[in-house]
Structures are given as structure tokens and as C-alpha cells.
C-alpha positions in Angstrom: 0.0 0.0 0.0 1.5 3.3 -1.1 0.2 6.0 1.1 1.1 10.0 0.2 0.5 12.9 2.3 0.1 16.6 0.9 3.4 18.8 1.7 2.4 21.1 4.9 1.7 24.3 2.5 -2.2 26.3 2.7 -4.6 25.2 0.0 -6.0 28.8 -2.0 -8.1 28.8 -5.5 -6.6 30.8 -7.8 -9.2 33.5 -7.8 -8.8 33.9 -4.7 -5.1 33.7 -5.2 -5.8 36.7 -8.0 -7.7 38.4 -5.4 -4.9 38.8 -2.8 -2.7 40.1 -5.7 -4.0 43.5 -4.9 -3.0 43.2 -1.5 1.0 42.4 -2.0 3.3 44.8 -2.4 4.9 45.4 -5.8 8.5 46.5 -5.0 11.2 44.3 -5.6 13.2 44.9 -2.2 12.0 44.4 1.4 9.5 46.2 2.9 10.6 49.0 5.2 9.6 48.7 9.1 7.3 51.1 9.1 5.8 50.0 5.9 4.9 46.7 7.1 2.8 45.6 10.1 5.7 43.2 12.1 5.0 40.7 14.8 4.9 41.4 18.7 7.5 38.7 19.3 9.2 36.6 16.4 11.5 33.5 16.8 13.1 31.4 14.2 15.2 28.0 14.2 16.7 25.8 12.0 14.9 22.3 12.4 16.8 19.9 10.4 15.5 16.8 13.0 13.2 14.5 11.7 10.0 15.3 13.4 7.0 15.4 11.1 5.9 19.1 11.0 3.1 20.9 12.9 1.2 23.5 13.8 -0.5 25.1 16.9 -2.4 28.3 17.3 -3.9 30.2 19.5 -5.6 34.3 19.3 -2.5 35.8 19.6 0.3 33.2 18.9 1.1 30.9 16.0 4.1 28.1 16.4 4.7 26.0 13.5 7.3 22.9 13.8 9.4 22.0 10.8 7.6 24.6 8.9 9.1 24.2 5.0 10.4 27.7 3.7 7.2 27.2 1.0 4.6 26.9 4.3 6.2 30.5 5.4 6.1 32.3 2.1 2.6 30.7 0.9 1.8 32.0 4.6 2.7 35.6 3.6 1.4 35.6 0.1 -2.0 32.9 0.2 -0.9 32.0 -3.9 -0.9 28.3 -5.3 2.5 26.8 -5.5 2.7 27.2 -9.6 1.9 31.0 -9.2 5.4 31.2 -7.4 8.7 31.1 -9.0 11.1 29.1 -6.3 15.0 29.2 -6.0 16.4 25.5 -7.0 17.7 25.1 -3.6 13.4 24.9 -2.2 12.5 21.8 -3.3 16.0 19.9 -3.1 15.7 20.9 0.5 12.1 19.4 1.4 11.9 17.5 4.0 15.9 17.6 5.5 15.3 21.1 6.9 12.8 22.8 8.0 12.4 25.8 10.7 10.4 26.4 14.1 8.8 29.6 14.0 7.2 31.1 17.1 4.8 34.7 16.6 2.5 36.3 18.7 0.5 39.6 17.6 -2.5 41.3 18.6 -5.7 39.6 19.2 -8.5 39.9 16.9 -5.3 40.4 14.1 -7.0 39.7 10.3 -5.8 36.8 8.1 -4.6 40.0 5.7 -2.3 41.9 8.5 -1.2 38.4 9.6 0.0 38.3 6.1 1.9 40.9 6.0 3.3 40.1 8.6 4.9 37.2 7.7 6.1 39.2 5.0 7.8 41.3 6.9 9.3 38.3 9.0 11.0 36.9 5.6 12.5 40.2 4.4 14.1 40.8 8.1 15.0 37.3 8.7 15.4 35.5 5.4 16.4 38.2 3.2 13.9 37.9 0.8 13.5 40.1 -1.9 10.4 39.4 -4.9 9.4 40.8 -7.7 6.0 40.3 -9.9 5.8 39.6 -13.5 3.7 38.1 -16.1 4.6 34.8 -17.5 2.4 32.2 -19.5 2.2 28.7 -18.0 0.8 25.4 -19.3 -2.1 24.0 -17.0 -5.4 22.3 -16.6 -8.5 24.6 -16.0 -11.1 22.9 -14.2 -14.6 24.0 -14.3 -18.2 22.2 -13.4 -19.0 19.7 -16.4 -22.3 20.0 -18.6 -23.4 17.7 -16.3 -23.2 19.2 -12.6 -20.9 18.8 -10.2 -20.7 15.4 -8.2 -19.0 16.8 -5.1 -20.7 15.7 -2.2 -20.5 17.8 0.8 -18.3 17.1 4.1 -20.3 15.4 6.8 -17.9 16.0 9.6 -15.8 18.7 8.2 -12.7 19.2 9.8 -11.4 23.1 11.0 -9.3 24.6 8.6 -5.7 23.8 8.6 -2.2 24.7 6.2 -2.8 22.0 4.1 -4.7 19.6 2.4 -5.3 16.3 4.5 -5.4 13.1 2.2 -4.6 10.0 1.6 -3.8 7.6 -1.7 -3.3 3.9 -2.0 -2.7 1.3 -5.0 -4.5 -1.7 -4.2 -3.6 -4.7 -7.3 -4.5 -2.4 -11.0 -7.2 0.3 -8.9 -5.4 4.0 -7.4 -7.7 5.1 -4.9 -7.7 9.2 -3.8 -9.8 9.7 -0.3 -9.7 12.6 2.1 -11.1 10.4 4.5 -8.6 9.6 7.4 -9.8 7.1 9.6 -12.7 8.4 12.0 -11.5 11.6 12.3 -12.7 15.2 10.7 -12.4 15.3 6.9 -13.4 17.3 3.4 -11.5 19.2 1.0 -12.0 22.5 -0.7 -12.3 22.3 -4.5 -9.0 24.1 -4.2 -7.6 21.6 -1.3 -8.5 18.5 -4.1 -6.5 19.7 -6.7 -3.3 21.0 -5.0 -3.4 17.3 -3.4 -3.3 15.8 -6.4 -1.2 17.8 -8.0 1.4 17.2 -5.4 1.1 13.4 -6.9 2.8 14.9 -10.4 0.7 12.4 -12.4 0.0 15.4 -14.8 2.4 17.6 -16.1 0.9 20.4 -15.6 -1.2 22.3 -12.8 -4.4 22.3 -12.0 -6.3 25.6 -11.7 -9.5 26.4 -9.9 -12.1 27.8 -12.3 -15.2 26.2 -10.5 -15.9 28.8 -8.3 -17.4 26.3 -5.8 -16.7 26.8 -2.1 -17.4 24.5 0.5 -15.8 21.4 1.9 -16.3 18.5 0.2 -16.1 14.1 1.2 -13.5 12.8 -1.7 -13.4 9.7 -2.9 -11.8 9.0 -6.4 -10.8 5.8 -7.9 -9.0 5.5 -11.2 -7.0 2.2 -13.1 -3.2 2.5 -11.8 -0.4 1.7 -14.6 1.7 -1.1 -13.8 4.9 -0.7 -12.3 4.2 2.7 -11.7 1.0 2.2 -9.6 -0.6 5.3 -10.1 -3.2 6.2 -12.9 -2.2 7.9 -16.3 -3.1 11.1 -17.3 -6.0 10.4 -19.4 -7.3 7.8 -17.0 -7.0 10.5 -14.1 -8.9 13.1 -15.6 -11.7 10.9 -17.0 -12.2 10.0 -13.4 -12.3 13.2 -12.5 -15.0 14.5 -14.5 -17.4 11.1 -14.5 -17.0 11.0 -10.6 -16.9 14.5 -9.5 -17.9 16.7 -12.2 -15.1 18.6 -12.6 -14.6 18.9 -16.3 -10.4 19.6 -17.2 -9.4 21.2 -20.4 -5.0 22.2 -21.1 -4.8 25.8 -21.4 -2.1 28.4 -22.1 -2.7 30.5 -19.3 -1.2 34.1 -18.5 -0.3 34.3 -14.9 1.0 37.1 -12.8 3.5 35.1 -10.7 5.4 36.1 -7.5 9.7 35.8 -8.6 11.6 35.0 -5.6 15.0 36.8 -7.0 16.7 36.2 -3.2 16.0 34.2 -0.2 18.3 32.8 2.3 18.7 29.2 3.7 19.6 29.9 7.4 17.6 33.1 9.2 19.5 35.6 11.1 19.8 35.1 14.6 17.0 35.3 17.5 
């Protein structure tokens, strides 16, 4: 039984990834102090143990364990991983280091100011520096088929949390895709389903949220896995997606205004 897990980063549909464009800042240099909202209290650590990674909040305090350097920025600018433009060094890092970052802010602080400041946190402490440009990317629109959606809505939806929760499995020639995990709290965003399975890289391109649906949603998906491989192929993939849950995928040249990470450090300054 092959089992996968989504990588710890927040599930967002890209219109409302489009939406929060607005709401980043343009400049290609780190945001000044008094530009940006900052923390109360801010701590970062190298974690390069290997502890699973986690999260706990509270009002006025968030501490994430083993967070990857993709959970921090996708915490500071909610956009799909294709809609970013990583250094090499991200993903050859994933899962051999990570860092243990402790905040604490204002109560009542929104999910927008919490945003920035993150931002703010990765400027002073990772030197990061980002610029926004327009680039065309090869993906997979998804929209409702002509015959409804299939999606049938969470009946003990879990809270939100950073990332999608999932599970896959290869049982003999049958994949099987299921947000259910045991007894506990389950469903997906529309937006949550697709990341998931693009973090399986059975297609070669991404998917993109053109539904519009919101809502958390009991996944179950099923599709003929290749042999050796054990996974489903492409066609066989989206097929299933549209006859089981409606979602109808068609490849697209899409024009995206993407988020260029032109510097960004591996170790933080010091506490």
C-alpha cells in the first residue's frame, strides 16, 4: 500500500489567489519597518531533526514545527504553488530542513495583517526580496462539467488547517484518492482536491480552480493504476475526475501574474 501525504503548505483557489494580488506589495526589495505591520515577538530556528511538521495556534500566537520555507512564504502571500517562481535550492531541501517559528501579535489580528506580517518576518530574517511579473504557463483549467458537479459535501468537516489532508493507496490495477482519514474530521476545498493531487505529479501540468465552488467536500476517487508505476495515467486521471466528481479539465495556455523570488536565504538571522 503506497500512502502520500500533501506537503504542509495552505490550499487557496486561484481566484482567490488573484484576489490577494491587490493586497502584496509590488517592490522588488523588502519592505521598510514602518511600511509593514511586524510581529509582537518573532522566533526562528533551524529544524533539520526528523519530526513530522506541525502547527498550533492560539488568538494571539502561532508556532509552526518544521515549517518548509514554502509553508512560510505561501503564509505571507496565500498564492498556489505554480503562481510562485522558487530558487532550485526549495524543493532539493524538502523535508531535510525545515524551521520552528514562534509569533505572537495582537488579538483579533486579520488573516490580511497576519500576512503581512509574515512578509515582513521573511524580508528581516530570510532576506527575501520578490518581484512580480507576467509569465504564460501550461495548466489544466477545471470548471463544473455539462453535467453538474458530483462533489458531495463534508459530513464531519474538519477546522481549517495549512494544508490539504489526504490519503492515496494502489490496491492490485485500482489507485484510490480519499480525504477520509480514519474516524477523524475530513473534506477538501475544491481548491484543497486539486493541489493534493497535483502534489502526486501524475499530470504535467497544474491544476487551476475555475469552478468557483466553495465548501468542503467528502473525496473519494478511484482510477486504473499503470503497472509498475501504480498510479493512474493522465487520461485515466482526468476521466475519473469529470465522471465521478464533475469537474470537467481542459489544457490551457494561461497568463499568470506570478510572485519571482530573485533572493531568499537558507539559514535566518539570529534570534
Amino acid at each position: 500500500m503506497n500512502r502520500q501525504y500533501a506537503a504542509p503548505v495552505p490550499p487557496v483557489s486561484i481566484w482567490f489567489a488573484l484576489a490577494a494580488l491587490a493586497l502584496s506589495p509590488a517592490s522588488g526589495s523588502p519592505q521598510s519597518q514602518t511600511e509593514q505591520p511586524q510581529f509582537d515577538a518573532a522566533s526562528v530556528k533551524v529544524n533539520e531533526s526528523a519530526d513530522r511538521p506541525s502547527t498550533r495556534y492560539d488568538p494571539v500566537r502561532i508556532d509552526l514545527r518544521k515549517a518548509s520555507i514554502k509553508h512560510l512564504i505561501r503564509r505571507a502571500w496565500p498564492l498556489p504553488d505554480y503562481q510562485i517562481v522558487w530558487p532550485a535550492w526549495v524543493d532539493a531541501q524538502r523535508g531535510a530542513r525545515g524551521y520552528d517559528v514562534s509569533v505572537t501579535f495582537p488579538r483579533d489580528s486579520s488573516p490580511e495583517r497576519l500576512n503581512l506580517m509574515f512578509q515582513d518576518l521573511l524580508a528581516t530574517r530570510f532576506g527575501l526580496v520578490t518581484h512580480w511579473e507576467s509569465r504564460e504557463l501550461k495548466a489544466f483549467e477545471v470548471r463544473v462539467s455539462g453535467q453538474g458537479s458530483k462533489l458531495q459535501e463534508a459530513k464531519n468537516p474538519a477546522p481549517p488547517t495549512d494544508f490539504p489532508k489526504y490519503v492515496t493507496r494502489t490496491e492490485s490495477d485500482l489507485w484510490h484518492f480519499s480525504s477520509q482519514l480514519g474516524g477523524a474530521p475530513s473534506g477538501l476545498t475544491v481548491a484543497g482536491v486539486l493541489e493534493a493531487i497535483d502534489a502526486t505529479h501524475i499530470l504535467d501540468g497544474p491544476l487551476v480552480d475555475a469552478t468557483g465552488i466553495q465548501g468542503n467536500y467528502d473525496i473519494e476517487l478511484t482510477a486504473p493504476a499503470d503497472v509498475p508505476e501504480k498510479r493512474p495515467a493522465a487520461s485515466d486521471l482526468l476521466k475519473a475526475l469529470e465522471k465521478q466528481l464533475g469537474l470537467k479539465v481542459t489544457p490551457k495556455t494561461l497568463s499568470l501574474r506570478m510572485l519571482v523570488i530573485d533572493r531568499l536565504e537558507r539559514i535566518p538571522t539570529e534570534n
